[in-house]
C-alpha positions as CSV (number, residue, x, y, z in Angstrom):
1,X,133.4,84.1,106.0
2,X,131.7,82.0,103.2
3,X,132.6,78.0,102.4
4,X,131.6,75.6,100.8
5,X,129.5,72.4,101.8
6,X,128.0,69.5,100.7
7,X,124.4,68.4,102.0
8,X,122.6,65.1,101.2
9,X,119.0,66.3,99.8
10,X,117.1,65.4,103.3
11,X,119.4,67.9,105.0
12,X,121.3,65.2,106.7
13,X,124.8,64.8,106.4
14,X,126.6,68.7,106.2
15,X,130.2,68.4,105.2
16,X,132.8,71.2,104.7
17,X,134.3,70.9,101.6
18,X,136.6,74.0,101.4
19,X,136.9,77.3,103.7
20,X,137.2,80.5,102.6
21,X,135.4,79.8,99.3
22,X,132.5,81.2,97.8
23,X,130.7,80.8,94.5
24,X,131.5,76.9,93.8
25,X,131.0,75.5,90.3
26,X,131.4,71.5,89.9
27,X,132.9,70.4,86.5
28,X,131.2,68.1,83.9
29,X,132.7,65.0,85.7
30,X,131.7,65.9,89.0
31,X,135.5,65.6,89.8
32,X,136.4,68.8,90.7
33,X,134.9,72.3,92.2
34,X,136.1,76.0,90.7
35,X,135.7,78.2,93.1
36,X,136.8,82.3,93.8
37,X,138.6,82.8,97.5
38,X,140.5,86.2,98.7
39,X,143.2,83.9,100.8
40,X,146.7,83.7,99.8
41,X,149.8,81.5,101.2
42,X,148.8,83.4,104.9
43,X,145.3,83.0,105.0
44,X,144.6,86.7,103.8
45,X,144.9,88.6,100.3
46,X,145.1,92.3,100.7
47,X,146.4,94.7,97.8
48,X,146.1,98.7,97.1
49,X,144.0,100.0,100.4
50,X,143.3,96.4,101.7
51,X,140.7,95.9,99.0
52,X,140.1,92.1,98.5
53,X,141.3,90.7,95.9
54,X,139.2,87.3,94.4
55,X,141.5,84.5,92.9
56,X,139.7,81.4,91.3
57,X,140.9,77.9,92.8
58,X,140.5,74.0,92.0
59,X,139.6,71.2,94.9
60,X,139.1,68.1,94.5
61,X,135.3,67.0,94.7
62,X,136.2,65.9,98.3
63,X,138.0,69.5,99.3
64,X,141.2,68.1,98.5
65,X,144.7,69.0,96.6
66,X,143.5,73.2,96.3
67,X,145.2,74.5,93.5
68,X,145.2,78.4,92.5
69,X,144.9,78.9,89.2
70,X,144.8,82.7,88.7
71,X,147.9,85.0,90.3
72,X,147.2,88.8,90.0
73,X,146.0,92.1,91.6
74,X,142.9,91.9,90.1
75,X,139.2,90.1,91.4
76,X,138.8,86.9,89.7
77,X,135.5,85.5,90.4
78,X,132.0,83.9,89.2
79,X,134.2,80.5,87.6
80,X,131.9,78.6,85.0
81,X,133.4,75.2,83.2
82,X,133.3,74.6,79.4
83,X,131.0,71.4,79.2
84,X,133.8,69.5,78.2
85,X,135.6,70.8,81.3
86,X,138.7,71.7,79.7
87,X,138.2,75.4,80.5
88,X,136.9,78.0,83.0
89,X,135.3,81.2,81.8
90,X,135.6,83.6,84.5
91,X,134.8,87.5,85.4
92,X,137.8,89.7,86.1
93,X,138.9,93.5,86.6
94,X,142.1,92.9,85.1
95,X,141.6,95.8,82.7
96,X,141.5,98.3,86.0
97,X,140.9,97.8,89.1
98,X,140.1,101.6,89.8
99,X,137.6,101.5,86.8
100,X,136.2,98.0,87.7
101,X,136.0,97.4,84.0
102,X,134.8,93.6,84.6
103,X,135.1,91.5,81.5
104,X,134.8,87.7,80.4
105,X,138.3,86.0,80.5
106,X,139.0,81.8,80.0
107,X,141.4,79.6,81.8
108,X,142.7,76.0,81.3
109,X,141.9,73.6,84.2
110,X,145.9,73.8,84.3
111,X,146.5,77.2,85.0
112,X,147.1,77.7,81.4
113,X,145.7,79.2,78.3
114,X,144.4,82.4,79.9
115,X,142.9,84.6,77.3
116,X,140.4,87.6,77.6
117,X,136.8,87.1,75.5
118,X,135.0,90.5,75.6
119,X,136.5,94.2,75.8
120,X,134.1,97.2,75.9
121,X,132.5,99.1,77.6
122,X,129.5,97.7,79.7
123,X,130.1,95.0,82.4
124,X,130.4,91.7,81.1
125,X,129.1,89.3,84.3
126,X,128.0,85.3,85.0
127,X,129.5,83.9,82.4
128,X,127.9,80.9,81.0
129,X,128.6,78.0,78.0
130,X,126.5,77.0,75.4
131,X,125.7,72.9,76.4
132,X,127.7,70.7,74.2
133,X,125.8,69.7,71.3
């Protein structure tokens, strides 16, 4: 079970931040963490065989007020802000889980906006923006 922590650079100080979280990205401001989990209102997410299914989150820098932002079948994961931090780029399946056709989608820090970026063949993985110039 992965989570997320905070760590002052001496190594002193270890705080959990979030359970049941894995690959945390801190926005622009520093106020808030993206983050993929497979949990759902009871702890667990299980769909088609029990395969896991990855949904990206919010929490507050301090762990607090999780929010889900994506809502499907498919494995959202591998968050990455827009340097203005209006917007998540993500990697998801959505195209087929069964084919694991992973492309580059975007979300709105509110849950809204969600478009897909790429479509083709070859996996499209660790998305990344261009600094704000």
């Amino acid at each position: 079970m992965s989570a997320i922590y905070t760590i002052r650079p001496d190594g002193a100080g270890e705080r959990l931040l979030v359970a049941e979280a894995a690959e945390p990205a801190w926005s622009p401001d520093g106020e808030w963490i993206a983050f993929t989990s497979a949990r759902d209102e009871h702890g667990a997410t299980c769909f088609h065989e029990c395969y896991p299914s990855g949904e990206l989150y919010l929490a507050r820098a301090d762990g607090s007020g999780i929010r889900r932002l994506t809502h499907n079948e498919a494995d959202d994961r591998s968050p990455a802000w827009s340097p203005d931090g209006s917007e998540i780029a993500f990697v998801s399946d959505r195209s087929g889980r069964r084919t694991h056709e992973n492309e580059i989608w975007v979300i709105g820090r509110d849950g809204s906006g969600l478009r897909r970026l790429t479509a083709n063949s070859v996996w499209d993985l660790d998305p990344a923006w261009s600094p704000a110039g």
